[in-house]
Legacy VTK file of the C-alpha trace (Angstrom):
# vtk DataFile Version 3.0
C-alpha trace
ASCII
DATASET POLYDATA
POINTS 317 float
12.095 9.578 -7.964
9.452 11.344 -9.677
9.793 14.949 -9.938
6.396 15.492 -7.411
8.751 14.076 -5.110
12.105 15.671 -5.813
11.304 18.453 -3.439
10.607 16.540 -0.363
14.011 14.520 -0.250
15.200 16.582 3.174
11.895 15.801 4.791
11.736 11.979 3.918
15.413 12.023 5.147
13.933 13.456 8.540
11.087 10.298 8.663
13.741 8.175 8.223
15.426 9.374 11.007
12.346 9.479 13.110
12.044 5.766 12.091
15.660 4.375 13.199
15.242 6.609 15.899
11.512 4.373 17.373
13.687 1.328 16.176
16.183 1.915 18.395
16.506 -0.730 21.090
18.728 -1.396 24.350
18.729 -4.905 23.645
22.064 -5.390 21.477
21.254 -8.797 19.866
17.559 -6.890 19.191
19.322 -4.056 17.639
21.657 -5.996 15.501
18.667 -7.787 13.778
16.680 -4.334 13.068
20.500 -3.040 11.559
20.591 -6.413 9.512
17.196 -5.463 7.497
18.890 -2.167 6.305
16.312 -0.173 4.977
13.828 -2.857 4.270
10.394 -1.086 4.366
8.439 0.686 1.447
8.558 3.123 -1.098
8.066 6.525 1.528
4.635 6.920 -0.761
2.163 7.494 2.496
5.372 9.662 4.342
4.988 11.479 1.019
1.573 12.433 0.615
1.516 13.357 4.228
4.132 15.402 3.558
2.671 16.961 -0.063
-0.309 17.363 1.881
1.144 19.548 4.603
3.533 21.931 2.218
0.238 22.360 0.078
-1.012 23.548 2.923
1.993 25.652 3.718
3.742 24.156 6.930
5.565 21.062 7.489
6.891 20.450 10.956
8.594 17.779 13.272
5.270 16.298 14.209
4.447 15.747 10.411
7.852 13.677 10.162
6.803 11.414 13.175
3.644 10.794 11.851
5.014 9.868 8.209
7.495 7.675 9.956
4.495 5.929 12.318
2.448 5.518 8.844
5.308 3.847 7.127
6.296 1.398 10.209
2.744 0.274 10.089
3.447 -0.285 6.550
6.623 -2.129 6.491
4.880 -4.330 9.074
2.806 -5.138 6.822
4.571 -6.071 4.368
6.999 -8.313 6.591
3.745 -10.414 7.357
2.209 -10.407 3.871
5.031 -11.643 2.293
5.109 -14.648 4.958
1.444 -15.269 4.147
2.316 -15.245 0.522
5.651 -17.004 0.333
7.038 -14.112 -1.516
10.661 -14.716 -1.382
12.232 -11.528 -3.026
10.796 -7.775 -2.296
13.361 -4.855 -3.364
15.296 -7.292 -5.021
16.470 -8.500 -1.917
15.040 -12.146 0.035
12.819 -11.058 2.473
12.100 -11.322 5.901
11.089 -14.648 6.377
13.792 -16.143 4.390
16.382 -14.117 5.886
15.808 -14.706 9.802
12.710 -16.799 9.767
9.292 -17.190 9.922
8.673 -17.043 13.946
11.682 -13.977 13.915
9.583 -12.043 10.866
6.087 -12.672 12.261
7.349 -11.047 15.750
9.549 -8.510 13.883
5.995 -7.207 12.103
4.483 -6.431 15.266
7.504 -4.908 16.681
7.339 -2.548 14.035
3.380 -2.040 14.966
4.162 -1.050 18.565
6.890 1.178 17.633
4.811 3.715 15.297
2.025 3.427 17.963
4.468 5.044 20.321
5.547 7.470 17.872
2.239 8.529 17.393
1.250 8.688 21.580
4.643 10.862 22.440
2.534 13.288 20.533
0.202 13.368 22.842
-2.726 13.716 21.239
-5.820 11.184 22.027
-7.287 11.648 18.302
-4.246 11.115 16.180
-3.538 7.990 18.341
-7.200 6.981 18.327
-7.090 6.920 14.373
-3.985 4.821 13.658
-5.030 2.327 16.351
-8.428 2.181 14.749
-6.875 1.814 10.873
-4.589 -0.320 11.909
-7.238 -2.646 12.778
-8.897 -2.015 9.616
-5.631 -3.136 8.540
-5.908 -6.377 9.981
-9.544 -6.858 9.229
-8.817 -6.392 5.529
-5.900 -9.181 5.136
-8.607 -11.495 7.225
-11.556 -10.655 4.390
-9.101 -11.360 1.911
-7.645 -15.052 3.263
-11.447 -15.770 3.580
-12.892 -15.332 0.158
-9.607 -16.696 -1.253
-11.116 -19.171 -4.914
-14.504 -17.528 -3.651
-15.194 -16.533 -7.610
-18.723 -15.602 -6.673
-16.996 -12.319 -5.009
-18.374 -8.908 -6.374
-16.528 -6.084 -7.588
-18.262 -4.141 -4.359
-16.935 -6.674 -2.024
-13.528 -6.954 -3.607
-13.351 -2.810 -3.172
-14.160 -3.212 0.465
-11.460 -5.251 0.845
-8.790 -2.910 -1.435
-10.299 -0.351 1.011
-9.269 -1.748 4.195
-6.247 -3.438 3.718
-4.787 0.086 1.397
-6.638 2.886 1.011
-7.479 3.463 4.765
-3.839 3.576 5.318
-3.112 6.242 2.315
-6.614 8.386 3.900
-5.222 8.091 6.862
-1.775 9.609 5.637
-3.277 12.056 3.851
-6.048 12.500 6.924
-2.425 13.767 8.893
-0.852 16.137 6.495
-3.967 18.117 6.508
-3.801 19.108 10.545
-3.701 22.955 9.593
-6.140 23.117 7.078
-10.186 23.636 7.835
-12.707 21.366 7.504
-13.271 21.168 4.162
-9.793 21.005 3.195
-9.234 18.145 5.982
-12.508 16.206 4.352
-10.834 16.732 0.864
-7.099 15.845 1.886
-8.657 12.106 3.232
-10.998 11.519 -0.311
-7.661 12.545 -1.415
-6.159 9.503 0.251
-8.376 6.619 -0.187
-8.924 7.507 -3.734
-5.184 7.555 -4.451
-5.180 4.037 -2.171
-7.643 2.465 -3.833
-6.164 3.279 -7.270
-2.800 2.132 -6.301
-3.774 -1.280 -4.714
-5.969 -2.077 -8.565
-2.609 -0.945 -9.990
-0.670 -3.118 -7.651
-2.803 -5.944 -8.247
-2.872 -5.616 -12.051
1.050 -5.143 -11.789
0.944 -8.600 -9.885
-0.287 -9.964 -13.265
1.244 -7.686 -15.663
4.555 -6.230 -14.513
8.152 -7.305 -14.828
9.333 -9.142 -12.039
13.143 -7.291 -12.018
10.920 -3.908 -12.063
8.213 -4.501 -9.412
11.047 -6.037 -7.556
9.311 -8.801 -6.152
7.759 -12.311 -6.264
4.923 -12.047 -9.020
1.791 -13.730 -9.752
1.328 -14.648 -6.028
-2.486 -13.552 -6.129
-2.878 -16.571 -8.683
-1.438 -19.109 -6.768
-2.990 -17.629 -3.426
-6.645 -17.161 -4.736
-6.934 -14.280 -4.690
-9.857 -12.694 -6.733
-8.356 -9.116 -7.633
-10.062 -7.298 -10.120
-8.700 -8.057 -13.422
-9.190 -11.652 -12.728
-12.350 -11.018 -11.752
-12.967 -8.777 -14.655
-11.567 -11.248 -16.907
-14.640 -14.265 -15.563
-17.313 -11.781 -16.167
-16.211 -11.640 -19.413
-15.516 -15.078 -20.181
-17.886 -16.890 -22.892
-17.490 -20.043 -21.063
-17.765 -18.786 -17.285
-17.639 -21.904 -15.594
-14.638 -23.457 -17.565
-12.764 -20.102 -16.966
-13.399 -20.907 -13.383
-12.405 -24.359 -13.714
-9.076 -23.001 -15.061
-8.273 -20.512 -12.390
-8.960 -22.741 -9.530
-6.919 -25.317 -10.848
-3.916 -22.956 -11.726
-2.034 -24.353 -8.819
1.774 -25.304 -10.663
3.706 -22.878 -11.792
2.656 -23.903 -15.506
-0.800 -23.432 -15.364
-0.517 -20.368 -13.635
1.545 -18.768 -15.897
-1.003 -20.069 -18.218
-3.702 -18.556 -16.179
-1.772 -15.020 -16.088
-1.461 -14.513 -19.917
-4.865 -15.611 -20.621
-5.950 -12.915 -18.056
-3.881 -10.359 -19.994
-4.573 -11.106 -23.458
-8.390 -11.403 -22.790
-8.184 -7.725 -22.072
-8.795 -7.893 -17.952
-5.750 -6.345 -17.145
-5.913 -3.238 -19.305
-9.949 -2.707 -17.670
-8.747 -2.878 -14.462
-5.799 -0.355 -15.295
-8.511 2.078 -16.504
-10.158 1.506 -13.612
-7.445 2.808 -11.621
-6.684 5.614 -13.663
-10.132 6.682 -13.681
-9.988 6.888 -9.766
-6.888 8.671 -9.905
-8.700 11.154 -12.349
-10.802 11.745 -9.519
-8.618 12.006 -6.811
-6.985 14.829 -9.050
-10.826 16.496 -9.099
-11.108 16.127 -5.235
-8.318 18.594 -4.408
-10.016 21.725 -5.070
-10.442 22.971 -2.038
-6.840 22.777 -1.313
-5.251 26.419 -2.206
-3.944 26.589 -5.604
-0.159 26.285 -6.235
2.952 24.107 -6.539
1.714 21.594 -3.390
-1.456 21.045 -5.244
0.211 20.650 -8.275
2.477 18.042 -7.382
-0.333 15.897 -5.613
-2.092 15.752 -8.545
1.289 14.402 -10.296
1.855 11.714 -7.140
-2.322 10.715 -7.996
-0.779 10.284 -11.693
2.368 8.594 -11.124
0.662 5.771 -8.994
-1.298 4.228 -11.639
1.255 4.956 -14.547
4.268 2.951 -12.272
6.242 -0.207 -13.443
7.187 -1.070 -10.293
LINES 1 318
317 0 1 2 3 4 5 6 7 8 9 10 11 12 13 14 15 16 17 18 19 20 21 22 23 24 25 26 27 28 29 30 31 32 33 34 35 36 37 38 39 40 41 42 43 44 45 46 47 48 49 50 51 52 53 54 55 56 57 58 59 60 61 62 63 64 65 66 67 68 69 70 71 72 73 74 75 76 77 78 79 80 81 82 83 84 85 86 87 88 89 90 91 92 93 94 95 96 97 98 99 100 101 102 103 104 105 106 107 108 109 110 111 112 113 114 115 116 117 118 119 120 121 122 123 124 125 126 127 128 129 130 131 132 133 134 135 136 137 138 139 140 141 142 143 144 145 146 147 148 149 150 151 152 153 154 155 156 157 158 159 160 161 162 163 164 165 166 167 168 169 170 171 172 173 174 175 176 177 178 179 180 181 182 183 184 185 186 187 188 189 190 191 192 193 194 195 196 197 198 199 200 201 202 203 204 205 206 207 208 209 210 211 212 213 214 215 216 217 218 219 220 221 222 223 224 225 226 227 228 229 230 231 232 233 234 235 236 237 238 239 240 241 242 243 244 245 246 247 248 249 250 251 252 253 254 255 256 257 258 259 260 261 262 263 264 265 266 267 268 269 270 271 272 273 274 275 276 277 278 279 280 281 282 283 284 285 286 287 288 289 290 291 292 293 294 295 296 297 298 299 300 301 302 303 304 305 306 307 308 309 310 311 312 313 314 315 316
């Protein structure tokens, strides 16, 4: 755990207990499948930076624990369904969903999770909050839809490729970041959520480059899937921009469909020097997330946002 995070180990305990708590169901056989997953969901980053958020802002209270736990059931679900989509077979070094119970059981496990932090967030009662994570989950959705559509689509722009990093990450992370900022004015709020999607948008080009790039026992889970899925992320599509010979680099990635000439594929991507200018990329949007929080007050909480904007592009895993 980095150290940014060493501080809020009692409160993540608390989401995690709001979270088994919404999971909770009367339905034994239900409740023995949830139990089997363990704690299968992600790294607590969006609890977190709701949470940083809040203490830099000098209060965190129950309602901020619900919420972190809502934003991190929406996230899990997520991740149950991509890794169907992809045919990732391994995520925290364990087999995931699909393998384990199923693809019908994982696909209606995912949107179990959904309705369960939409409840979380309506026992608070208030029409806004619930109004936003309805409306970014959606965005959710809309994102992983623009992505299976311009799958081998190498005529896709950087722009278009951000819109897509946008809604199927970073409006997540603004939104978490949107929530730990309930106390602060208007400026601070509006800071807080650049805050967010900055950090999201950094961490999903980090992701993605990691995809490419990382060590498979690190990350934790199936690799190179963007490859064999299509997917144009940026330091593939950094790498045919830079190509001499565009349309035989194109050739190559769309037919990088064994596992031989997509490992192929991957290290040409990395030693032509895509991956490291998509990695500055991201750090150079975490630089700014860093810039954005001046209008938060000055102190430890700031501090150690600035460290979480840091640690999410510098990660192996």
């Amino acid at each position: 755990m980095i150290a940014a995070l060493a501080g809020l180990a009692p409160h993540l305990a608390a989401v995690e207990r709001e979270m088994a708590a919404a999971l909770a169901d009367p339905e034994p056989r239900v409740a023995a499948l949830i139990a089997d997953l363990g704690r299968f969901h992600g790294k607590m980053l969006r609890p977190a930076l709701l949470l940083l958020v809040a203490e830099s802002l000098g209060r965190v209270g129950p309602e901020h624990h619900r919420l972190g736990a809502a934003l991190e059931l929406i996230h899990t679900a997520t991740l149950i369904h991509d890794d169907l989509i992809d045919d990732g077979t391994v995520r925290r070094g364990v087999p995931t969903a699909h393998v384990r119970l199923g693809n019908t059981t994982a696909v209606l496990l995912g949107d179990y999770f959904y309705t369960r932090a939409f409840a979380l967030v309506a026992g608070l009662g208030d029409i806004g909050r619930i109004k936003r994570i309805t409306e970014v989950t959606g965005v959710i959705c809309r994102g992983e839809l623009h992505q299976q559509v311009v799958a081998r689509d190498t005529s896709l722009s950087e722009a278009e490729y951000e819109r897509i990093i946008y809604a199927k990450t970073a409006c997540l992370t603004e939104l978490a970041a949107e929530y730990g900022a309930l106390d602060g004015d208007a400026g601070q709020r509006a800071a807080a959520a650049e805050f967010g999607r900055l950090c999201g948008m950094a961490f999903q080009i980090a992701d993605d480059c990691l995809d490419l790039g990382g060590d498979a026992l690190k990350v934790g889970k199936t690799l190179a899937t963007d490859l064999e899925r299509g997917r144009m992320t940026l330091p593939i599509l950094r790498h045919l921009a830079a190509a001499p010979d565009r349309a035989a680099a194109e050739r190559r990635l769309l037919g990088a469909v064994s596992a031989e000439a997509v490992e192929s594929m991957r290290a040409e991507v990395v030693a032509g020097g895509a991956l490291a200018s998509a990695l500055a990329s991201a750090q150079r949007l975490a630089a700014q997330a860093r810039a954005v929080l001046a209008p938060l007050p000055p102190g430890p909480g700031r501090e150690r946002l600035a460290e979480l904007a840091e640690f999410l592009v510098a990660r192996d895993h």
